[in-house]
C-alpha positions as CSV (number, residue, x, y, z in Angstrom):
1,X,101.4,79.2,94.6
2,X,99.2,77.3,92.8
3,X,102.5,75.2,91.4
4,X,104.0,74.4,95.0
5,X,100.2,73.2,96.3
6,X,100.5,70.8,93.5
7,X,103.6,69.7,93.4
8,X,103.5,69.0,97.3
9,X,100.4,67.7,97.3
10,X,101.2,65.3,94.4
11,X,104.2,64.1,96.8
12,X,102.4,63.5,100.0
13,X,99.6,62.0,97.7
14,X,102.2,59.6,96.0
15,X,103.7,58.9,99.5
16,X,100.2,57.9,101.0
17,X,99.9,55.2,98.9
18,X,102.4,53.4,100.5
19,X,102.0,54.5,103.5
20,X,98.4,53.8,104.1
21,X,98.7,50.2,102.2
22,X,97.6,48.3,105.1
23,X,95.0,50.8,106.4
24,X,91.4,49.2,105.3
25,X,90.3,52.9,105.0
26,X,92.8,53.8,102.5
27,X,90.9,55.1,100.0
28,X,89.1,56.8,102.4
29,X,92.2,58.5,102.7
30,X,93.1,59.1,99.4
31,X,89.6,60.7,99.2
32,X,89.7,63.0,101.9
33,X,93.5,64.5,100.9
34,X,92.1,65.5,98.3
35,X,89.6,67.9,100.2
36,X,92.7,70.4,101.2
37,X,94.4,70.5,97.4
38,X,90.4,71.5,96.5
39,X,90.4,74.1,98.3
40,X,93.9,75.7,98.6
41,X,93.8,75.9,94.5
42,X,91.0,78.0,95.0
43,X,91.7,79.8,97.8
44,X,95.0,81.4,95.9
45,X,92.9,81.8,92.8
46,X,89.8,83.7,94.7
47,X,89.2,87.7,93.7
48,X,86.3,88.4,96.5
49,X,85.9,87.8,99.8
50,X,82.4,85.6,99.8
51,X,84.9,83.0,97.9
52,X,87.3,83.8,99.9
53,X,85.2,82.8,103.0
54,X,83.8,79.5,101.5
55,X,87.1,78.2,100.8
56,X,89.1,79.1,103.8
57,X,86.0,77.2,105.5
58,X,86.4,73.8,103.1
59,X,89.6,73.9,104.4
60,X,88.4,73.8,108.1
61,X,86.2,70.9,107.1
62,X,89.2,68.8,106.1
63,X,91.0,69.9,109.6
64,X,88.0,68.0,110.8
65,X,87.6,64.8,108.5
66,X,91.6,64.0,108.3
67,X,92.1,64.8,112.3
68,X,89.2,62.1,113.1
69,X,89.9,59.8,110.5
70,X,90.6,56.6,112.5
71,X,86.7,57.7,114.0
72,X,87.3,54.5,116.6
73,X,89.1,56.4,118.4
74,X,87.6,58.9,121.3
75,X,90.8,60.8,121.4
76,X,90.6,61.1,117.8
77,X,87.1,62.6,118.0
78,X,87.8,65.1,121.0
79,X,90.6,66.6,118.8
80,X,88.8,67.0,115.6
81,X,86.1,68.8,117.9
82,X,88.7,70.9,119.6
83,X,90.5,72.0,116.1
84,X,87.5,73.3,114.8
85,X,87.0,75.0,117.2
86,X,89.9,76.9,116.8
87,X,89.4,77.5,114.1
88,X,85.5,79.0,114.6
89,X,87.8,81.7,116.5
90,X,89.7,82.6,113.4
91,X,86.6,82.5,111.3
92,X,84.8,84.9,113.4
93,X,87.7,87.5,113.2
94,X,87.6,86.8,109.0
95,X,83.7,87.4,109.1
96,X,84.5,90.9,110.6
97,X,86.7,91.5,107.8
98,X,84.2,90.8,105.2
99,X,81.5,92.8,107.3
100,X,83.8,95.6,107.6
101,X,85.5,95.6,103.8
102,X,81.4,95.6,102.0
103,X,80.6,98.5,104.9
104,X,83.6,100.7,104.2
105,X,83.9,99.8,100.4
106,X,80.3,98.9,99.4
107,X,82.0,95.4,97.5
108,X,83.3,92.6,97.8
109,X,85.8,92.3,94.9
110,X,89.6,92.6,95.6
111,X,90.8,94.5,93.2
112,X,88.1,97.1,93.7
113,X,89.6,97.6,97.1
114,X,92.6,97.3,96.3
115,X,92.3,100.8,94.3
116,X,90.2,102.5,96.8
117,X,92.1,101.4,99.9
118,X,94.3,104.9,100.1
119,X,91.6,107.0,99.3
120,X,89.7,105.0,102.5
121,X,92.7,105.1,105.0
122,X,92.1,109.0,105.9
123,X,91.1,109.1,109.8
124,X,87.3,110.0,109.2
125,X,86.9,106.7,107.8
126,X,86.3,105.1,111.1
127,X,83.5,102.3,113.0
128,X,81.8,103.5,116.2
129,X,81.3,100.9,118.7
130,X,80.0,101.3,122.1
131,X,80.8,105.2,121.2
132,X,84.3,104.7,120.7
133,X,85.6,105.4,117.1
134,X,87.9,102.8,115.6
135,X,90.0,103.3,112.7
136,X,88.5,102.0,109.9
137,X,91.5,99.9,107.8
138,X,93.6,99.6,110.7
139,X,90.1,97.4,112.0
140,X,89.8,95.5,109.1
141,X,93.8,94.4,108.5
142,X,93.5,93.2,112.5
143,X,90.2,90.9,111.7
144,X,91.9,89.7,108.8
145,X,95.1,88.8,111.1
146,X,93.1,87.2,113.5
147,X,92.0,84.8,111.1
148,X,95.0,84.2,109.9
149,X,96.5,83.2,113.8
150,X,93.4,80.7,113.9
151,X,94.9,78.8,110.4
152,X,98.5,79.4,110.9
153,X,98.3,78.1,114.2
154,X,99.8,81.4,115.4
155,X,100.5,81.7,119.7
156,X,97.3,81.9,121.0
157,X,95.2,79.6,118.8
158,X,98.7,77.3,118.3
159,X,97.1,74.3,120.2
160,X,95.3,72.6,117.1
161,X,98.8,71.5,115.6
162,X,99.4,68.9,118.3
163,X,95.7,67.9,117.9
164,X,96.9,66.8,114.2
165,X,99.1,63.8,115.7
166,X,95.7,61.6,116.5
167,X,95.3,61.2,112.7
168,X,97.8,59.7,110.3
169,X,100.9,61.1,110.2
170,X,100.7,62.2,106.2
171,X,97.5,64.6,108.2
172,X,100.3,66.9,109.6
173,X,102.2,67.2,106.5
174,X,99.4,67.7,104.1
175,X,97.0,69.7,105.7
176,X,99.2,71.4,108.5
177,X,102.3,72.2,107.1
178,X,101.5,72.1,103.6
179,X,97.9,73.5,103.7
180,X,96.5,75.3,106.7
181,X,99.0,77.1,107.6
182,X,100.4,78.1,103.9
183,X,96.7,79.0,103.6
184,X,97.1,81.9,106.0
185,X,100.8,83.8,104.7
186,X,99.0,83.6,101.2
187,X,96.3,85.2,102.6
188,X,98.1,87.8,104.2
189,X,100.2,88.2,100.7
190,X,96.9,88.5,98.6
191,X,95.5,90.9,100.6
192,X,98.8,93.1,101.3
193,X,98.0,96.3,99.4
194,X,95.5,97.8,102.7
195,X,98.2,97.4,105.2
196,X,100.0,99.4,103.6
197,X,98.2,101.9,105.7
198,X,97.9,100.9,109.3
199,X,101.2,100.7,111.2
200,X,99.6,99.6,114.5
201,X,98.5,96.2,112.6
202,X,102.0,95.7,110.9
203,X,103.4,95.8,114.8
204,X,100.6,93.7,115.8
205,X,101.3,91.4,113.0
206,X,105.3,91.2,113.3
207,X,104.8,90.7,117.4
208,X,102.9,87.9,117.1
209,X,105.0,86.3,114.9
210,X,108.2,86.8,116.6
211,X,105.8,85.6,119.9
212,X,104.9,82.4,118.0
213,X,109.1,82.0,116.6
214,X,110.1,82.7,120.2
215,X,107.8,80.2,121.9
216,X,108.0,77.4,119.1
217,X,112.3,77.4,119.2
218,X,112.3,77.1,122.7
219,X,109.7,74.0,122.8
220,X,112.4,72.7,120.4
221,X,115.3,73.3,122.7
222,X,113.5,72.3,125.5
């Protein structure tokens, strides 16, 4: 991971300085590229979720700067606002992950987890809210995916990918493509060994993607 952030990085990097020649705000530019790379490195290099959480919101923060770049612009500014928005949605569902990992596992660190998560997936390991008992993994691995469909730009929270087309074009392939939503299937890979347990969020997991394939091909054919 950390050699195709980058090496794309470095090409969309290399690109923009070309591309944004004529822009008076180029090394504006070149500055806030620069913001995403940060943060991706050390989102694939994290080993507990409080880092995990700082850096998945540094990359939010770039959504925000690159997507309102040419500032002038009130479209510009109404879909910066809107994007991070959508992605407050996905934050929320990756702060109940963190809530729920420290509750059931008294830490923070991965691979402390990691080790523990069998011994944890047993049914009276469970959350009670509003009297109903939830399973306790299955809970976590669905907050976890929920943030994940807020970066990925999964269906449901898909609308901030279209947002990206009011900043330069280089935003969509270095934030978007490259970025955001490579943030979130690292995500899901780093944290894989939990849901291992809970079949229901597998389905839920594997549904929305086929949901989000299904909706994005025919957009394309249509």
């Amino acid at each position: 991971m950390l050699i195709a952030v980058t090496f794309v990085s470095s090409s969309v990097n290399l690109y923009s300085i070309s591309y944004m020649s004529e822009d008076p705000h180029s090394p504006l530019f070149m500055c806030y590229s620069s913001i995403p790379t940060f943060f991706m490195l050390m989102s694939v290099t994290m080993d507990n979720s409080i880092q995990l959480f700082s850096r998945w919101e540094g990359v939010g923060l770039a959504s925000y700067f690159l997507i309102n770049f040419w500032f002038t612009r009130l479209q510009a500014d109404k879909e910066a606002i809107k994007a991070m928005l959508v992605n407050r949605v996905g934050d929320f569902g990756l702060s109940l992950r963190i809530l729920g990992r420290f509750t059931l596992f008294q830490t923070v660190e991965s691979s402390t987890i990691f080790a523990r998560a069998s011994a944890f997936s047993e049914p009276p390991n469970s959350f009670i809210f509003s009297n109903v008992r939830f399973h306790a993994i299955t809970v976590i691995c669905i907050s976890l995916s929920i943030g994940v469909v807020g970066k990925s730009a999964q269906i449901g929270l898909h609308s901030l990918l279209p947002d990206a087309m009011e900043g330069p074009t280089l935003v969509s392939t270095l934030l978007h493509a490259a970025t955001t939503i490579t943030t979130g299937v690292s995500m899901i890979a780093s944290c894989s060994p939990p849901f291992e347990y809970p079949p229901t969020t597998l389905s839920t997991i594997s549904f929305t993607g086929a949901m989000t394939s299904s909706s994005v091909a025919t957009i394309g054919i249509l």
